[in-house]
C-alpha positions as MATLAB code, in Angstrom:
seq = 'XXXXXXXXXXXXXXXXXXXXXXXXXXXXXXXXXXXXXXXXXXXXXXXXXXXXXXXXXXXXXXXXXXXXXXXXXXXXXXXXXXXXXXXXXXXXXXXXXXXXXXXXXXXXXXXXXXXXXXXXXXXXXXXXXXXXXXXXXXXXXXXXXXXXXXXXXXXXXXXXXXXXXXXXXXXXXXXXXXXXXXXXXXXXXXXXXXXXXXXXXXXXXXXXXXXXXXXXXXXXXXXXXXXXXXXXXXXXXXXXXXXXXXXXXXXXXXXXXXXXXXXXXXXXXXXXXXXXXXXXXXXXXXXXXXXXXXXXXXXXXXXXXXXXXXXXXXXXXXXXXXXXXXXXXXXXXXXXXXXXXXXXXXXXXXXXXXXXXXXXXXXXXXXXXXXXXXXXXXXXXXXXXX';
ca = [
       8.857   -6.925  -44.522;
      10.930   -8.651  -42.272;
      11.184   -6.239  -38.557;
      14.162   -6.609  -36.285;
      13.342   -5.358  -32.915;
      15.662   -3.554  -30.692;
      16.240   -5.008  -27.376;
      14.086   -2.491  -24.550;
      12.581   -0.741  -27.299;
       8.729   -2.087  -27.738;
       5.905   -4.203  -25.891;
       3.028   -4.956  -27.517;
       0.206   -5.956  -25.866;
      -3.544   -6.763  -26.966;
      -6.540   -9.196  -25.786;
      -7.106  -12.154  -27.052;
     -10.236  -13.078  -29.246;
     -11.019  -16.254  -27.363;
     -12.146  -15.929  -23.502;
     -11.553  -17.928  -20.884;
     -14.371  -18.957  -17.995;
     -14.835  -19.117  -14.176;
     -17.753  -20.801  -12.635;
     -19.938  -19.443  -10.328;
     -19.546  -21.817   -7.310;
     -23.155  -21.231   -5.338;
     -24.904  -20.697   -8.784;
     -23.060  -22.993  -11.168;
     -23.338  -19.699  -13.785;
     -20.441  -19.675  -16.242;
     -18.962  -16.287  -17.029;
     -16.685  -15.522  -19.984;
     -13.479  -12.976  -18.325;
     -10.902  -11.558  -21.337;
      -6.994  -12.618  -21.312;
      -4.678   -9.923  -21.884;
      -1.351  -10.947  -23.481;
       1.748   -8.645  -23.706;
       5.281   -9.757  -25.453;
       8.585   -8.127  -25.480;
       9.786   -7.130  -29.323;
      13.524   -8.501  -28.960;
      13.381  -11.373  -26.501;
       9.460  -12.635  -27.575;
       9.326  -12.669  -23.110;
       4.945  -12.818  -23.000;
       2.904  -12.098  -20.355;
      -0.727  -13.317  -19.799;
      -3.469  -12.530  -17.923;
      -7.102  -13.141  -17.270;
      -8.956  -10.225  -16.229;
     -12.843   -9.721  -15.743;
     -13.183   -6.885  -19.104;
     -11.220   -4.963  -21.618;
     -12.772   -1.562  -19.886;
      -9.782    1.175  -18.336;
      -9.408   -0.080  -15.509;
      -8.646   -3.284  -15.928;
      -7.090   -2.450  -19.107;
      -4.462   -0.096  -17.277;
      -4.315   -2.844  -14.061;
      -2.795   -5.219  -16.444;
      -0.261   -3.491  -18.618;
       0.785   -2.105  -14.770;
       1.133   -5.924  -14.023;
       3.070   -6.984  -17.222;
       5.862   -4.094  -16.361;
       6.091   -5.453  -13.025;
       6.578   -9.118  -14.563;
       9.263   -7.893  -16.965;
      11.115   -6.173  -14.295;
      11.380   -3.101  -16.351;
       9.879   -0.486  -18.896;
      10.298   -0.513  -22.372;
      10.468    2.714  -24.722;
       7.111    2.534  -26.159;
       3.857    0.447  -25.489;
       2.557   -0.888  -28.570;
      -1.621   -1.598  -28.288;
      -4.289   -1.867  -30.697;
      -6.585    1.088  -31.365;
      -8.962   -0.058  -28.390;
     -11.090    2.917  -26.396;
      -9.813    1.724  -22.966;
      -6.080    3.253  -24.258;
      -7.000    4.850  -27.148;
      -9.528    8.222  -27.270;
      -9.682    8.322  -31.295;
      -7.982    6.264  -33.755;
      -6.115    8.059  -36.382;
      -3.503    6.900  -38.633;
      -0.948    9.906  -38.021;
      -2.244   11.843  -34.558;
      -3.791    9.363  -32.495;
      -5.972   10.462  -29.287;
      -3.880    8.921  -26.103;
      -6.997    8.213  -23.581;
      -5.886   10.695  -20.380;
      -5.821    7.985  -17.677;
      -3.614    5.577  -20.285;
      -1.408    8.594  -20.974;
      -1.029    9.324  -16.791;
      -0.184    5.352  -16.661;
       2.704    5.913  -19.728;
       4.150    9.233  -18.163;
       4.861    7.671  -14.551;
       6.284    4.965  -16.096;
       8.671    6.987  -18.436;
       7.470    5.073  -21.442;
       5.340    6.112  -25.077;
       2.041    5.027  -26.188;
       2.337    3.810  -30.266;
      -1.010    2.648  -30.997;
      -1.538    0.106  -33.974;
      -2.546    2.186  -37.231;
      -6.326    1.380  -37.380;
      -7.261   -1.652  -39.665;
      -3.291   -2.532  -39.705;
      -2.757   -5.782  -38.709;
       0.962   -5.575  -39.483;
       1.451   -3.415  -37.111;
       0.755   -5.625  -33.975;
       2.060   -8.891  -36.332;
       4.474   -9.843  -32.916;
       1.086   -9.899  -30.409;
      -1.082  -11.392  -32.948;
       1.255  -14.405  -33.169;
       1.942  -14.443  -29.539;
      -1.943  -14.778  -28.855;
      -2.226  -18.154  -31.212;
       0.944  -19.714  -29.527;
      -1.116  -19.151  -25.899;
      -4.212  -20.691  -27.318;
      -1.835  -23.718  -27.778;
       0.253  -23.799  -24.847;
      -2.198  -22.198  -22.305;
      -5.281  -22.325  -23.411;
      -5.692  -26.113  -24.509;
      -4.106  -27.100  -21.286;
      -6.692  -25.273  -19.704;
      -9.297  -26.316  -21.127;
     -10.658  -29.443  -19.002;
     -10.193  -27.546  -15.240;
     -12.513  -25.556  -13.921;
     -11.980  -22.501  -12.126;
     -14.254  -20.832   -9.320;
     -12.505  -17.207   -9.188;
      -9.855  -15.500  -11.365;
      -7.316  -15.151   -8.861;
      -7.409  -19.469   -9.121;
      -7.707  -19.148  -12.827;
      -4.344  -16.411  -13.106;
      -2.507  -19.097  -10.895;
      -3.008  -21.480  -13.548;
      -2.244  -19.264  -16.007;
       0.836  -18.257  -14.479;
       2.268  -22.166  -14.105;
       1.380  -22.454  -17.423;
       3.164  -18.877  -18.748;
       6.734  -20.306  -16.796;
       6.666  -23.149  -18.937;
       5.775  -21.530  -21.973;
       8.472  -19.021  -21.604;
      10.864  -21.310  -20.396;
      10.592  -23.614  -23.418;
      13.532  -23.694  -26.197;
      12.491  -21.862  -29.184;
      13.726  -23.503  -32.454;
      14.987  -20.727  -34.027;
      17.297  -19.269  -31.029;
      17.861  -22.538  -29.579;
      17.355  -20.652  -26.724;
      14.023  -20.185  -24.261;
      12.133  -16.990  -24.183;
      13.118  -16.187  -20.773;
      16.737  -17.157  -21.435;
      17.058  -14.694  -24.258;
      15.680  -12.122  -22.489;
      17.803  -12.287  -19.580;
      20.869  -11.825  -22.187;
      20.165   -9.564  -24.260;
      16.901   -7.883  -22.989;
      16.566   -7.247  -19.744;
      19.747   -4.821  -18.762;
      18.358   -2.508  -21.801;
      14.891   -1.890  -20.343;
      14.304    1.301  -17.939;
      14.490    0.685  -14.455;
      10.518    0.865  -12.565;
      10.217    3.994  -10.748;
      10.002    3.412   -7.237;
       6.755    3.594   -6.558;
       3.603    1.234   -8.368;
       1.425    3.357  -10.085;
      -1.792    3.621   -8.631;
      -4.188    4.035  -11.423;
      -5.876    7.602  -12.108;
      -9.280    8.433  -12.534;
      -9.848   11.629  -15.153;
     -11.878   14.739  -15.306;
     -12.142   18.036  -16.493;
     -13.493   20.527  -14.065;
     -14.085   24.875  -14.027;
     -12.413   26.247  -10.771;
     -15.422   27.962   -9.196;
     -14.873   31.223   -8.193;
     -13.955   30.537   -4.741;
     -10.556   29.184   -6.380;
     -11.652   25.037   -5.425;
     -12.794   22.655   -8.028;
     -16.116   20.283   -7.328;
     -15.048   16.533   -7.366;
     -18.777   15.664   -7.876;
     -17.803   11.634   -6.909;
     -17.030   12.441   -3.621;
     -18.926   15.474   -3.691;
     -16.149   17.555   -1.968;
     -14.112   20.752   -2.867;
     -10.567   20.857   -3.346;
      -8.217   24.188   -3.768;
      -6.083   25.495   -6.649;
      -4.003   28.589   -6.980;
      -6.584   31.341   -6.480;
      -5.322   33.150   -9.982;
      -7.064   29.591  -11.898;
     -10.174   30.345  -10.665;
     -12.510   30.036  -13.590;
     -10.015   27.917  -15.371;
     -10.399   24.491  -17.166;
      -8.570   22.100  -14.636;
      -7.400   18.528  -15.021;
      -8.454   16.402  -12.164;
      -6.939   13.492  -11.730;
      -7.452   11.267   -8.972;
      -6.923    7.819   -6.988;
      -8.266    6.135   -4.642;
      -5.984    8.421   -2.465;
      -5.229   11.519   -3.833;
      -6.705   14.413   -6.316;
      -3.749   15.788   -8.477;
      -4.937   19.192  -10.498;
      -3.790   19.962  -13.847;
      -3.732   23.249  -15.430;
      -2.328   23.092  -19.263;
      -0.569   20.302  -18.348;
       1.348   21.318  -15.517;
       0.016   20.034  -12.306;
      -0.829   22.845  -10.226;
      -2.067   21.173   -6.919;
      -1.983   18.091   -5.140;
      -4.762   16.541   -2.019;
      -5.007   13.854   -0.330;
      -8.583   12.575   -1.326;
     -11.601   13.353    1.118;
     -14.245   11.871    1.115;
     -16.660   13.894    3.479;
     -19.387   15.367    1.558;
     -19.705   19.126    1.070;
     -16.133   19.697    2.765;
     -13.377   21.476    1.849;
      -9.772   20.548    1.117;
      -8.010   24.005    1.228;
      -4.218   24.888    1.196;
      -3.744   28.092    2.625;
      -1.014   29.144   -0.474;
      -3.450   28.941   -2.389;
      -5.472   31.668   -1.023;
      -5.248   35.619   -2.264;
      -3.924   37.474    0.770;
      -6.998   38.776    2.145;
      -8.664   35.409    2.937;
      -4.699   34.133    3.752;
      -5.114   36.219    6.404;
      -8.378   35.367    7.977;
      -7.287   31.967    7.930;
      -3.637   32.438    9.812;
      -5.307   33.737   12.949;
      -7.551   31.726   15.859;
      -8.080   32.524   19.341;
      -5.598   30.559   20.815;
      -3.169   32.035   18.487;
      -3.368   35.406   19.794;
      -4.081   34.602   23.123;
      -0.606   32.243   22.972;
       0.935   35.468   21.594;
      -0.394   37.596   24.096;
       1.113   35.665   27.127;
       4.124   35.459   25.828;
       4.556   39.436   25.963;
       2.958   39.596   29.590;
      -0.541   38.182   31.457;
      -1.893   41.374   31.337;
      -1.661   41.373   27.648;
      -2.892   37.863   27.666;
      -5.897   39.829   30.022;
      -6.700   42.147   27.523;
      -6.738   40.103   24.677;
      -9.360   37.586   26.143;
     -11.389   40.362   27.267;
     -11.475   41.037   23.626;
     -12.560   38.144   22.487;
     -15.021   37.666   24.930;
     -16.657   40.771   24.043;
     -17.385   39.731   20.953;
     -19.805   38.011   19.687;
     -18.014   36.056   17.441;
     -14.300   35.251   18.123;
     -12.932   36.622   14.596;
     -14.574   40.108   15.205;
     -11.961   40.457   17.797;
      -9.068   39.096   15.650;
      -8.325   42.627   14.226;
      -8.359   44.574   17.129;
      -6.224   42.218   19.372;
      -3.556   42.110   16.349;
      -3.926   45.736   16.781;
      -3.025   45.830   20.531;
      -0.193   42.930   19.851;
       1.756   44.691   17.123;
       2.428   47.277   19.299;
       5.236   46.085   20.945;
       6.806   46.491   17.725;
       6.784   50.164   18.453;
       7.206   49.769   22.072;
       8.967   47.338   24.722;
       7.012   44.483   25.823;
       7.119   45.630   29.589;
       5.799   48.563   28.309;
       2.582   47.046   26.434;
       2.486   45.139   29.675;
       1.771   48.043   31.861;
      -0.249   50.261   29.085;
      -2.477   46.940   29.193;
      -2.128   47.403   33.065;
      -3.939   50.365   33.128;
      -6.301   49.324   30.869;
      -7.793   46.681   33.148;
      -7.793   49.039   35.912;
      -9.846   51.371   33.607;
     -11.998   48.550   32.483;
     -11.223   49.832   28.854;
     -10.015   46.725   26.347;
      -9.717   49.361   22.833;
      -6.838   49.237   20.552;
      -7.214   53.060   20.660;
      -7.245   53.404   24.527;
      -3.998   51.638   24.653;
      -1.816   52.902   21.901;
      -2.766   56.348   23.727;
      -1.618   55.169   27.420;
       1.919   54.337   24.918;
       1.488   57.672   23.277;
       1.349   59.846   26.596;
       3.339   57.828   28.461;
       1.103   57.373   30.937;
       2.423   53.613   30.988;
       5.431   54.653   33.290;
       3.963   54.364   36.559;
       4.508   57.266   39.106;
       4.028   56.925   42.583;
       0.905   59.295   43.416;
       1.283   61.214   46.321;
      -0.960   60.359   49.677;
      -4.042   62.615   50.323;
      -3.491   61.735   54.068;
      -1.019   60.832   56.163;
      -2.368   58.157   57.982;
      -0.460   58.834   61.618;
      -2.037   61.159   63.927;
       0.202   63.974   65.481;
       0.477   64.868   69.130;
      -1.626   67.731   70.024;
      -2.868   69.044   73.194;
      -5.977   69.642   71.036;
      -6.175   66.155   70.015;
      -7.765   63.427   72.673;
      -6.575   60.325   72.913;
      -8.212   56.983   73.555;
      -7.876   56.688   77.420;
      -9.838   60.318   77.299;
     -13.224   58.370   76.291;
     -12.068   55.663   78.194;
     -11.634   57.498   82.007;
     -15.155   59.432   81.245;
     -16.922   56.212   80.892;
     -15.692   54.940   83.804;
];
């Protein structure tokens, strides 16, 4: 059956049978790397590649290339039932692999495997791959190349020729009929390159983080998924989290062993709270209602033996000036110090009985002497000593 392709609509891409070879240049060992080629359904645009294997990775690495190359994203991928994109082969409900899924969903495109065992269904690659062992591969064939970034070099003088040589049956070259008809129809690349994914599926542990065992480090998630199958995947940058396919978190990746990469939403309120208060918090606080406050609240802490024992009595002491004035926490705190008594309890009663408003105390004595005839004066003592 004869297929007309729609311009934008499908790339298919698969590896060639034949390899390709770079030497070794201290050992002289020759090592067989795989060429991927990819060509555009309307336009017959290709794109080729040497890469070192056919595993994810690479796999992913070079269909990201090929999008880049085209300048733009087709509707659907078209690849052959291979494990690197393809979990399980089935003629009607194929298994997308996770990481080749991630790869089609930032890129706003499909994944149409080949039917297994159908041929016909990747006719356009197939033929693609014997024209490159022509025009590529035989040219090729006499040089030899000491890395594959020197081999893909060739490759790539090779690929501008091939696609920008008249076709017969268009009268037109490959890269000439894809800049008329082809290229305005596929989707624009998103703005950033994707960075390819790493996949796992990981139990939130029931202190709400999920062990990325690679790194060996602990990352948060919503504390109502903990004991939940989560998604994990990551880069070599960040750790997105997946929970029935809705991402539910996103880290920047850590790499220090045994840490923890926590995001304090994520928390139930009890530990929230332990976490929104430090020392210098309070004692910040503190000064800004007055430094006898501030006085009061390191005294606290200080009496302590650990810091966040203190934490709930000097948020005790602090949220009092909701109830009172500042200047009047400020002397309540005042007389505090001067009874050496740093409670939450002591205070809130000095506020309670008033005893904050300062009232000058009468003098016991009055500290001038009055005349008396009673009452000797110094040049008495004075006269008798002499």
């Amino acid at each position: 059956m004869h297929m007309e392709h729609k311009a934008g609509d499908k790339l298919f891409v698969d590896f060639a049978g034949k390899k390709l070879a770079i030497r070794d240049r201290t050992t002289g060992i020759v090592r067989p790397v795989e060429v991927f080629v990819a060509i555009l359904g309307a336009s017959n645009l290709t794109y080729v590649e040497a890469v070192m294997t056919q595993r994810k990775h690479d796999f992913i690495a070079v269909n990201v290339n090929a999008l880049h190359y085209f300048g733009g994203v087709p509707r659907a991928i078209v690849p052959d039932c291979l494990k690197s994109g393809v979990s399980k082969g089935d003629k009607y409900e194929p298994e997308i692999n996770p990481e080749y899924f991630d790869f089609a969903r930032h890129y706003g495109t499909t994944i149409l495997p080949a039917r297994p065992h159908k041929p016909r269904d990747k006719a356009m690659v197939e033929g693609a791959v014997k024209i490159v062992y022509t025009w590529i591969y035989a040219r090729l064939r006499d040089r030899i190349f000491y890395s594959l970034e020197e081999l893909n070099r060739a490759i790539r003088e090779e690929l501008a020729h091939y696609n920008g040589r008249k076709m017969q049956r268009y009268g037109q070259s490959r890269r000439e009929l894809f800049d008329e008809i082809e290229k305005a129809a596929l989707q624009g690349l998103p703005a950033e390159r994707y960075e390819i994914r790493e996949y796992k599926q990981l139990k939130a542990q029931f202190n709400y983080h999920v062990y990325l065992s690679v790194d060996k480090h602990y990352y948060s998630v919503p504390y109502r998924f903990r004991g939940k199958q989560i998604d994990v995947l990551f880069t070599a940058s960040a750790v997105e989290l997946y929970h029935n396919n809705a991402r539910i978190a996103f880290h920047k990746r850590d790499r220090t062993k045994y840490g923890y990469t926590t995001v304090q939403e994520h928390m139930p309120p009890n530990h929230r709270w332990r976490d929104d208060w430090n020392a210098e918090k309070l004692i910040g606080w503190a000064e800004s209602i007055g430094n006898e406050v501030k006085t009061v609240v390191e005294a606290v802490l200080a009496s302590r033996q650990h810091p966040e024992q203190g934490y709930k009595t000097c948020l005790g002491i602090l949220n009092l000036a909701k109830s009172y004035e500042n200047v009047r926490l400020a002397n309540a705190c005042r007389r505090a110090i001067e009874y050496e008594r740093y409670t939450y309890r002591m205070i809130k009663n000095i506020l309670q009985n008033n005893m904050d408003v300062r009232v000058e105390e009468p003098t016991l004595f009055d500290r001038t002497v009055p005349l008396h005839e009673n009452i000797r004066g110094r040049d008495y003592y004075t006269q008798e000593e002499a």
